[in-house]
MOPAC internal coordinates of N, CA, C and O (Angstrom, degrees):
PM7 1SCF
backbone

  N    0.0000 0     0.00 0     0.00 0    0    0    0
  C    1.4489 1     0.00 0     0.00 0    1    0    0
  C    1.5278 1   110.42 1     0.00 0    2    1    0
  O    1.2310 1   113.32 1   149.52 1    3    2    1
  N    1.3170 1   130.24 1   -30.48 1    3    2    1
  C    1.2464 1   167.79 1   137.65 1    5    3    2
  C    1.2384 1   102.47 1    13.10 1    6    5    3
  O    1.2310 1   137.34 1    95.27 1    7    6    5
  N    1.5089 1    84.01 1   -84.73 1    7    6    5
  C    2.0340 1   112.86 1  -177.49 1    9    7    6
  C    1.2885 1   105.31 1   -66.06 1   10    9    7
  O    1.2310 1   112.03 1   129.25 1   11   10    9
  N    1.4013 1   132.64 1   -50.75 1   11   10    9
  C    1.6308 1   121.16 1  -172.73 1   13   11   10
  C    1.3731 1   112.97 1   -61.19 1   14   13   11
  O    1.2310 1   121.02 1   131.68 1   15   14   13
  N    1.2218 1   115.65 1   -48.32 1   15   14   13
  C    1.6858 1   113.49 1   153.22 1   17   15   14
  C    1.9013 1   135.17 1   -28.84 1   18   17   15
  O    1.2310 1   131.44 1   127.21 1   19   18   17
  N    1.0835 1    95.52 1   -52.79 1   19   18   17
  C    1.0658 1    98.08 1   154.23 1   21   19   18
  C    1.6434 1   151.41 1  -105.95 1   22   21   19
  O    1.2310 1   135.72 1  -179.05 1   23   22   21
  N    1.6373 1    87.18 1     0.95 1   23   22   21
  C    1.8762 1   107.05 1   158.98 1   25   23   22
  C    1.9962 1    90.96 1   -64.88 1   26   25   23
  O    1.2310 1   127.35 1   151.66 1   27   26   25
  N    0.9782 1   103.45 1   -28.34 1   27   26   25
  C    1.9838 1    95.81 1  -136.32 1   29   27   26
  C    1.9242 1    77.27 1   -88.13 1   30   29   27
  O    1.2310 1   122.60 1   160.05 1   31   30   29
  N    1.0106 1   112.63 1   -19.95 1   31   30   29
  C    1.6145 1   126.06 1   177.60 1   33   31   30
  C    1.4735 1   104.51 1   -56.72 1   34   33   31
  O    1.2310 1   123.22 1   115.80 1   35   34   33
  N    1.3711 1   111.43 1   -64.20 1   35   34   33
  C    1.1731 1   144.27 1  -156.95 1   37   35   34
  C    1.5709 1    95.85 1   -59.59 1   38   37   35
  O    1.2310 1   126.82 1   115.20 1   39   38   37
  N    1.6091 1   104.49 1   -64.80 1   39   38   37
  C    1.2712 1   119.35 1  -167.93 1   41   39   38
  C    1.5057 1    97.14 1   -52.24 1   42   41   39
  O    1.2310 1   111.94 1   124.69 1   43   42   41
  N    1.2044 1   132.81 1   -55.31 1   43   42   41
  C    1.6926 1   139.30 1  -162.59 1   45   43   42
  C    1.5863 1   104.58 1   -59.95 1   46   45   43
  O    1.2310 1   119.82 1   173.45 1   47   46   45
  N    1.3447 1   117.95 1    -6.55 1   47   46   45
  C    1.0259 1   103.42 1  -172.45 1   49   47   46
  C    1.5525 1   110.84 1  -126.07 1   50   49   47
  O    1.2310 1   120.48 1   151.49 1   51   50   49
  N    0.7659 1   116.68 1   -28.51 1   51   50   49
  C    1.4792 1   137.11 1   123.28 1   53   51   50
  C    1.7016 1   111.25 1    11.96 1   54   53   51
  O    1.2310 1   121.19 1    99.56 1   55   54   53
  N    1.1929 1   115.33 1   -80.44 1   55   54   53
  C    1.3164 1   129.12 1  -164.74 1   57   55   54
  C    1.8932 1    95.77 1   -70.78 1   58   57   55
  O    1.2310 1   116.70 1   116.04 1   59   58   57
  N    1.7156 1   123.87 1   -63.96 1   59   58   57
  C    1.0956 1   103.48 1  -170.69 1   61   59   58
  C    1.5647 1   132.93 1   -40.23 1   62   61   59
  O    1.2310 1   133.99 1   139.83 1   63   62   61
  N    1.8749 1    90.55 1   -40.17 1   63   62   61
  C    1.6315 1   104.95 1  -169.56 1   65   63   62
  C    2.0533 1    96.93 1   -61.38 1   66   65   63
  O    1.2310 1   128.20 1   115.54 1   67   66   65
  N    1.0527 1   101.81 1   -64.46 1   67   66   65
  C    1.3212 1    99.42 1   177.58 1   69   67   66
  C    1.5033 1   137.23 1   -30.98 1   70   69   67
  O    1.2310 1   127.54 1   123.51 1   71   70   69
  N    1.2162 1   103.09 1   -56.49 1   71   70   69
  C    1.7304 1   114.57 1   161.45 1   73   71   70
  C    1.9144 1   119.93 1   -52.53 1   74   73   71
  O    1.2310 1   127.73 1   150.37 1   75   74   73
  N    1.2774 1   102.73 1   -29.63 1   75   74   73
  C    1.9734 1   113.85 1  -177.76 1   77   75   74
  C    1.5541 1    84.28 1  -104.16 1   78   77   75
  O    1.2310 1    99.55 1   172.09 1   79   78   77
  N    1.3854 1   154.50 1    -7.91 1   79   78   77
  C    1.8230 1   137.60 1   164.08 1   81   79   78
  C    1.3565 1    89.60 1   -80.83 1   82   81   79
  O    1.2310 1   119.06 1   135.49 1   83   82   81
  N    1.7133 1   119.39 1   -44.51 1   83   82   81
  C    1.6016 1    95.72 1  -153.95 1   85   83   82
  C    1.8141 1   102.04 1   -78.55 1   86   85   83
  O    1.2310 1   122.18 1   152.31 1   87   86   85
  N    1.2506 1   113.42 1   -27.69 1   87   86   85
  C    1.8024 1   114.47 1  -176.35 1   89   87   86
  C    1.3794 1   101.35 1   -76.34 1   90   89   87
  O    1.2310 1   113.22 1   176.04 1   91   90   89
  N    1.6335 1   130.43 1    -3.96 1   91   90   89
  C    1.1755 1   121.18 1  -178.87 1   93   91   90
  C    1.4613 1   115.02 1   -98.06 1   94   93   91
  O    1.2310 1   121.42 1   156.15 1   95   94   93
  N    1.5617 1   114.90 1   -23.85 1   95   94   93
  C    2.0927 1   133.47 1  -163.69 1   97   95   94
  C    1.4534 1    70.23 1   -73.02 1   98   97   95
  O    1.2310 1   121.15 1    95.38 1   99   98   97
  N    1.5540 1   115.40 1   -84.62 1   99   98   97
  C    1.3659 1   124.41 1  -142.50 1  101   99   98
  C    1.4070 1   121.98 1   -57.64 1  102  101   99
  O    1.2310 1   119.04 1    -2.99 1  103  102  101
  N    1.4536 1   119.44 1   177.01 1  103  102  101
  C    1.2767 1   113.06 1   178.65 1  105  103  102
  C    1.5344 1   107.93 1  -108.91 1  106  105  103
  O    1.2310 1   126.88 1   -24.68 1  107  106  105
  N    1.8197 1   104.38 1   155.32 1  107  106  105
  C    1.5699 1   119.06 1  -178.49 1  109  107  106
  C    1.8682 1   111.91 1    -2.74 1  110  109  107
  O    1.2310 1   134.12 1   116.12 1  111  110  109
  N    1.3025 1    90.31 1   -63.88 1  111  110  109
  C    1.4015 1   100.69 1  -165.68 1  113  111  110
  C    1.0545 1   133.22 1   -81.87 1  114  113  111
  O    1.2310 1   119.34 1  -165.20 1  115  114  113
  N    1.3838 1   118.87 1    14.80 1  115  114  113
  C    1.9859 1   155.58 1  -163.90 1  117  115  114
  C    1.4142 1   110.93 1  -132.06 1  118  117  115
  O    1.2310 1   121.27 1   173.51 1  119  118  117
  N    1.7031 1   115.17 1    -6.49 1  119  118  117
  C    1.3706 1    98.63 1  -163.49 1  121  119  118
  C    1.5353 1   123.11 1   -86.55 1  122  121  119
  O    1.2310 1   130.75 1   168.32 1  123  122  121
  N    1.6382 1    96.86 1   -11.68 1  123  122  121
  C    1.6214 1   118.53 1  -169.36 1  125  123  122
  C    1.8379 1    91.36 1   -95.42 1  126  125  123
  O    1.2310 1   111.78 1  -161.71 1  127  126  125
  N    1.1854 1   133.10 1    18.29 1  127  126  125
  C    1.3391 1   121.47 1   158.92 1  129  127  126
  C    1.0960 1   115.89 1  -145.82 1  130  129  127
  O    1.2310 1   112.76 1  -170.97 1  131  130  129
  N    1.6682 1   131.28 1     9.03 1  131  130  129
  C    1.0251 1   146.78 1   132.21 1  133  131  130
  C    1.9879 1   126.45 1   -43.93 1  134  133  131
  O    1.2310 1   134.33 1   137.15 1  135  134  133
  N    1.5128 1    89.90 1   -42.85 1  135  134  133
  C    1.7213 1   116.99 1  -176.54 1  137  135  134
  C    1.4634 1    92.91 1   -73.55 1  138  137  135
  O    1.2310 1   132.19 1   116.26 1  139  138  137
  N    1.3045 1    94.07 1   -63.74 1  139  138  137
  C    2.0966 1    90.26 1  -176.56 1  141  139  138
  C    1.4538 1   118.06 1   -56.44 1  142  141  139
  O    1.2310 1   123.57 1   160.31 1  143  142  141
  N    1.5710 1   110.76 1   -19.69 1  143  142  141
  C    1.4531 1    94.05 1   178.82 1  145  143  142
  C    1.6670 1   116.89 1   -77.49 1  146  145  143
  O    1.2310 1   131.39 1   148.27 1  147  146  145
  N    1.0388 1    95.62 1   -31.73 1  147  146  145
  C    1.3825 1   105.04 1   174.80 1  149  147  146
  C    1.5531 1   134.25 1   -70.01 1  150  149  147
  O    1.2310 1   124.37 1   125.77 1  151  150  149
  N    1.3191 1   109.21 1   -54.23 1  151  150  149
  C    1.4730 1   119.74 1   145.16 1  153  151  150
  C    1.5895 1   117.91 1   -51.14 1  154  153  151
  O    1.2310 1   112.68 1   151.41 1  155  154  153
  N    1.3232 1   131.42 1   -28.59 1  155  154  153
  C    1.1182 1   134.82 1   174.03 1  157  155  154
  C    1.7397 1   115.22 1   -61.36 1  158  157  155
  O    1.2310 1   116.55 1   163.36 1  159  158  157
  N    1.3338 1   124.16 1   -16.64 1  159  158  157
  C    1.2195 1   114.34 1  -164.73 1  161  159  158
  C    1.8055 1   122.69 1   117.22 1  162  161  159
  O    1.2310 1   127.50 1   141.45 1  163  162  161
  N    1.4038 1   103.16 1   -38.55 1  163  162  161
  C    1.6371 1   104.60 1   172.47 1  165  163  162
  C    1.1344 1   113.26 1   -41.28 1  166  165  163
  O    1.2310 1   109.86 1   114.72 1  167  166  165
  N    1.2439 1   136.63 1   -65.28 1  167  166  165
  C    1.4573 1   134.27 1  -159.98 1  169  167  166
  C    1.8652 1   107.96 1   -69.15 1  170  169  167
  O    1.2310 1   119.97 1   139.55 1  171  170  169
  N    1.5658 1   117.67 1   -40.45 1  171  170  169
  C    1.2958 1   135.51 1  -172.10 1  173  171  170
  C    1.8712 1    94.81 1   -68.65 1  174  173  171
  O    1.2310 1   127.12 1   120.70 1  175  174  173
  N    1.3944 1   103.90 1   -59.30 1  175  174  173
  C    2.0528 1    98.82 1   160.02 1  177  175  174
  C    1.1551 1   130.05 1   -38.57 1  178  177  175
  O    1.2310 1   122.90 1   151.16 1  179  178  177
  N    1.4038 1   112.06 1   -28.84 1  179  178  177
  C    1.3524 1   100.24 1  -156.68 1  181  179  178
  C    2.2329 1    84.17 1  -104.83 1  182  181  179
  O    1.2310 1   118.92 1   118.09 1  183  182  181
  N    1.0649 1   119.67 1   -61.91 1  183  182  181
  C    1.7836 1   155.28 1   177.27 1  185  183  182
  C    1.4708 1    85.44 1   -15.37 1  186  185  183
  O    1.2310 1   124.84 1    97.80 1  187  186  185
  N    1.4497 1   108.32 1   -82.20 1  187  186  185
  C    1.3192 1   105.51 1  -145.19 1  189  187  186
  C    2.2129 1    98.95 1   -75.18 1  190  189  187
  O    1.2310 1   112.88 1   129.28 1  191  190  189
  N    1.0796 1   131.06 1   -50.72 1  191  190  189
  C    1.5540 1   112.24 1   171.01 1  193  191  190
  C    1.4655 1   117.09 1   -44.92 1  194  193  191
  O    1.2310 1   120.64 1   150.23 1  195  194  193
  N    1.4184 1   116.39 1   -29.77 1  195  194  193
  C    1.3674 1   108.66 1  -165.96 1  197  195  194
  C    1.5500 1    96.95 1   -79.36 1  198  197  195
  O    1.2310 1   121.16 1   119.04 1  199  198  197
  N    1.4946 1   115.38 1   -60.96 1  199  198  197
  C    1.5897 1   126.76 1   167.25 1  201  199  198
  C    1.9377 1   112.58 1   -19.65 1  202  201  199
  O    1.2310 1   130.00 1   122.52 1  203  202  201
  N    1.3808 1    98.33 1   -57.48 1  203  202  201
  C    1.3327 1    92.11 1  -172.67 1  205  203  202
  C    1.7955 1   116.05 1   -67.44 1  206  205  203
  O    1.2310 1   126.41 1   140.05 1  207  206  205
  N    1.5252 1   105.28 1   -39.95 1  207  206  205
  C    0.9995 1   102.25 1   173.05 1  209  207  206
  C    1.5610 1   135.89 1   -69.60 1  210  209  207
  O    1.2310 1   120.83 1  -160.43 1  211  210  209
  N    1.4159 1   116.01 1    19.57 1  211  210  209
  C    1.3749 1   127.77 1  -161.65 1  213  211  210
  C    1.4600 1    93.54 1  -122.13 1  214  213  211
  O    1.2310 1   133.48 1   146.28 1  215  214  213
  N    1.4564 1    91.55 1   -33.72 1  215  214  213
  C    1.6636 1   102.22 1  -177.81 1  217  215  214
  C    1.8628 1   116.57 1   -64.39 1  218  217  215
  O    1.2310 1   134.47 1   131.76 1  219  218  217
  N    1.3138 1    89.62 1   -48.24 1  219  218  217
  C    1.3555 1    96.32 1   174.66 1  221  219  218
  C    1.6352 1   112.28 1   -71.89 1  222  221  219
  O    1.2310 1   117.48 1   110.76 1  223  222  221
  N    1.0067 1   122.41 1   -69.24 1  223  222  221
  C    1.3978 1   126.57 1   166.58 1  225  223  222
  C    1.8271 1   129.51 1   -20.20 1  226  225  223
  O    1.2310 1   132.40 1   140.67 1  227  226  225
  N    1.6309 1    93.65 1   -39.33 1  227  226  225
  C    1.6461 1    99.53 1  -170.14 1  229  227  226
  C    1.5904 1   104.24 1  -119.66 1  230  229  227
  O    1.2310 1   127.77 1   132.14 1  231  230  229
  N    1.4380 1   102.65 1   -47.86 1  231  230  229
  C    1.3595 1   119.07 1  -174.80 1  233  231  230
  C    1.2278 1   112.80 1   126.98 1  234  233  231
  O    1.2310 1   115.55 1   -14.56 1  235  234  233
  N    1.2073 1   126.05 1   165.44 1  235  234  233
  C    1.2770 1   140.87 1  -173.81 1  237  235  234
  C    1.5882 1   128.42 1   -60.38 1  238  237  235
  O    1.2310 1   131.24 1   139.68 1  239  238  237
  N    1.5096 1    95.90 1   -40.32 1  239  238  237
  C    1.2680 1   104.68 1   161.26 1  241  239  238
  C    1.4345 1   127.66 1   -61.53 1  242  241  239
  O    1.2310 1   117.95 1   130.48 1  243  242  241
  N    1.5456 1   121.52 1   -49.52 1  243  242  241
  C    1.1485 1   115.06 1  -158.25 1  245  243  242
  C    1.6134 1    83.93 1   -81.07 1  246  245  243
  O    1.2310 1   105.61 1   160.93 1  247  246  245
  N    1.6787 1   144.28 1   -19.07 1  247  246  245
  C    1.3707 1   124.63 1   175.19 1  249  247  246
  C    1.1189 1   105.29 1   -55.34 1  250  249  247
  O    1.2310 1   116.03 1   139.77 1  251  250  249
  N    1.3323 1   125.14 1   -40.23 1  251  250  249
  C    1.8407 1   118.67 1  -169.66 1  253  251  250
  C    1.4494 1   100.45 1   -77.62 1  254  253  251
  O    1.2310 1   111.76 1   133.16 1  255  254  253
  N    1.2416 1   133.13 1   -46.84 1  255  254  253
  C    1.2788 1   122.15 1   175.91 1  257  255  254
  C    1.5078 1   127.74 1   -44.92 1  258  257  255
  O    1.2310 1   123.86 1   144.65 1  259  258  257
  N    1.3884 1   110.21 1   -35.35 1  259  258  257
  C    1.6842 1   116.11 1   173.93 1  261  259  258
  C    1.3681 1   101.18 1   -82.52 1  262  261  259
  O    1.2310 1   118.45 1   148.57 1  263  262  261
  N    1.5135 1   120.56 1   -31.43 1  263  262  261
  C    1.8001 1   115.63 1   179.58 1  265  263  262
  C    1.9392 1   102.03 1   -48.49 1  266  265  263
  O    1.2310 1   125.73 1   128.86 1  267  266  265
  N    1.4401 1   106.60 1   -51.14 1  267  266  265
  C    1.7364 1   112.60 1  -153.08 1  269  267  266
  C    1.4924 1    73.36 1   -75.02 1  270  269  267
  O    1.2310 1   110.96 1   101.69 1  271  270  269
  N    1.1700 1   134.62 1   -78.31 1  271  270  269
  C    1.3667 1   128.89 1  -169.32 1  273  271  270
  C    1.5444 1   126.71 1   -27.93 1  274  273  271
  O    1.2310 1   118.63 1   124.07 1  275  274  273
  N    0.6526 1   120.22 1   -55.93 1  275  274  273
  C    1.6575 1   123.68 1   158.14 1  277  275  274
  C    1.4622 1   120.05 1   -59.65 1  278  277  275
  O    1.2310 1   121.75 1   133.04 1  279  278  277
  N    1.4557 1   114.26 1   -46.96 1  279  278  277
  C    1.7341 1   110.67 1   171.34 1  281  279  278
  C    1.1628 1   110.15 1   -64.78 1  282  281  279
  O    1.2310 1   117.71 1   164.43 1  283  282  281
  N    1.3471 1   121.97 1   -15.57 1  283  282  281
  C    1.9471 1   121.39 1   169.79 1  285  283  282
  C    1.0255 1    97.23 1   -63.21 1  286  285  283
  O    1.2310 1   116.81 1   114.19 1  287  286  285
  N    1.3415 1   123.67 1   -65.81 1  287  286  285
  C    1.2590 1   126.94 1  -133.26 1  289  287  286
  C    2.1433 1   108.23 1   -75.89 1  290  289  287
  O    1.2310 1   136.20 1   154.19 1  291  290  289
  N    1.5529 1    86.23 1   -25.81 1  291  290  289
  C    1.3623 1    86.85 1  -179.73 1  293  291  290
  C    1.4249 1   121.72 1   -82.31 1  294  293  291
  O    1.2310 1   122.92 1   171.53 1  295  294  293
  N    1.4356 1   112.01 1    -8.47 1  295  294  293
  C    1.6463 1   124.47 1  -172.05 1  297  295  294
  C    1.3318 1    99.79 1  -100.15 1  298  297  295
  O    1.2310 1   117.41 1   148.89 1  299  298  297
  N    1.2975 1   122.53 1   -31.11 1  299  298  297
  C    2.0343 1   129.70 1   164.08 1  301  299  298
  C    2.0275 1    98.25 1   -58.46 1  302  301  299
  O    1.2310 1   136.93 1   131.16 1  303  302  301
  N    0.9321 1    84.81 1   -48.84 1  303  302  301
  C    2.1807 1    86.19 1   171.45 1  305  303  302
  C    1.0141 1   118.84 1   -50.31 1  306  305  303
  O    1.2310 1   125.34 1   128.77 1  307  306  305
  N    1.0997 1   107.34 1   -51.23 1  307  306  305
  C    1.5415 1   135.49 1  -167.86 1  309  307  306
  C    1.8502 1   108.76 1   -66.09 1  310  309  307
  O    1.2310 1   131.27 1   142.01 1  311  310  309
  N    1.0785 1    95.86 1   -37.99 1  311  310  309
  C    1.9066 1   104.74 1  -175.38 1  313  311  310
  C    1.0250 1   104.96 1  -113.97 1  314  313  311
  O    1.2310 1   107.47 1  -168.12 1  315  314  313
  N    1.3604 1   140.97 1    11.88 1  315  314  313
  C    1.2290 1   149.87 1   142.41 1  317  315  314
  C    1.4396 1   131.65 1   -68.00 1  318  317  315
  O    1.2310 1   128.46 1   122.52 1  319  318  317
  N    1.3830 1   101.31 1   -57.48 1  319  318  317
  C    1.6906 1   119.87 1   152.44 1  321  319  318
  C    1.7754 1   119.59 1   -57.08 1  322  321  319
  O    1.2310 1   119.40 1   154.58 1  323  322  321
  N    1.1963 1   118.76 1   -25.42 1  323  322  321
  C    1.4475 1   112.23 1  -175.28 1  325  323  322
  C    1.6450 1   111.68 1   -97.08 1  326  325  323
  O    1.2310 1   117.43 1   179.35 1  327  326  325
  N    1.5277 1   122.51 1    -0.65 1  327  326  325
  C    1.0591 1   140.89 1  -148.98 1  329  327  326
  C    1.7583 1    97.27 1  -127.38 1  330  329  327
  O    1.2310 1   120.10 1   180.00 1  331  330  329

C-alpha cells in the first residue's frame, strides 16, 4: 500500500515538472503546443504502459528508482537554465 502511495506521489509530480521542461526545451513560440502535448495525454500514453511494464519486468523498486532519477535530473535542468 506503501508503494502505490508513493507511485501515485510520484505520478502527481510528474506532470508539473513536465509541463515547466516542456515550456522550458522549446522556444517562445512552441510553448503553447508543447503544454498541450503534454497535458494532452502523450506522455500519460506513452508513461503509464511503459511504467507498468518495467514494473513487472524489474520491479517496483527499480520503477521508482528511475522515476526519482529522472525527476532529478529534470529539476538539475531546470536550475541550470534559470541560473
Amino acid at each position: 500500500m506503501l508503494a502505490r502511495i508513493v507511485l501515485a506521489l510520484m505520478a502527481g509530480l510528474f506532470m508539473p515538472v513536465a509541463v515547466t521542461f516542456a515550456s522550458v526545451v522549446v522556444g517562445l513560440a512552441w510553448q503553447d503546443r508543447a503544454v498541450a502535448l503534454v497535458t494532452g495525454g502523450v506522455t500519460t500514453a506513452i508513461a503509464a504502459p511503459l511504467g507498468t511494464w518495467i514494473g513487472t519486468q524489474a520491479g517496483w523498486r527499480v520503477l521508482l528508482s528511475l522515476k526519482n532519477a529522472s525527476s532529478s535530473q529534470l529539476t538539475l535542468i531546470q536550475i541550470m537554465n534559470q541560473t
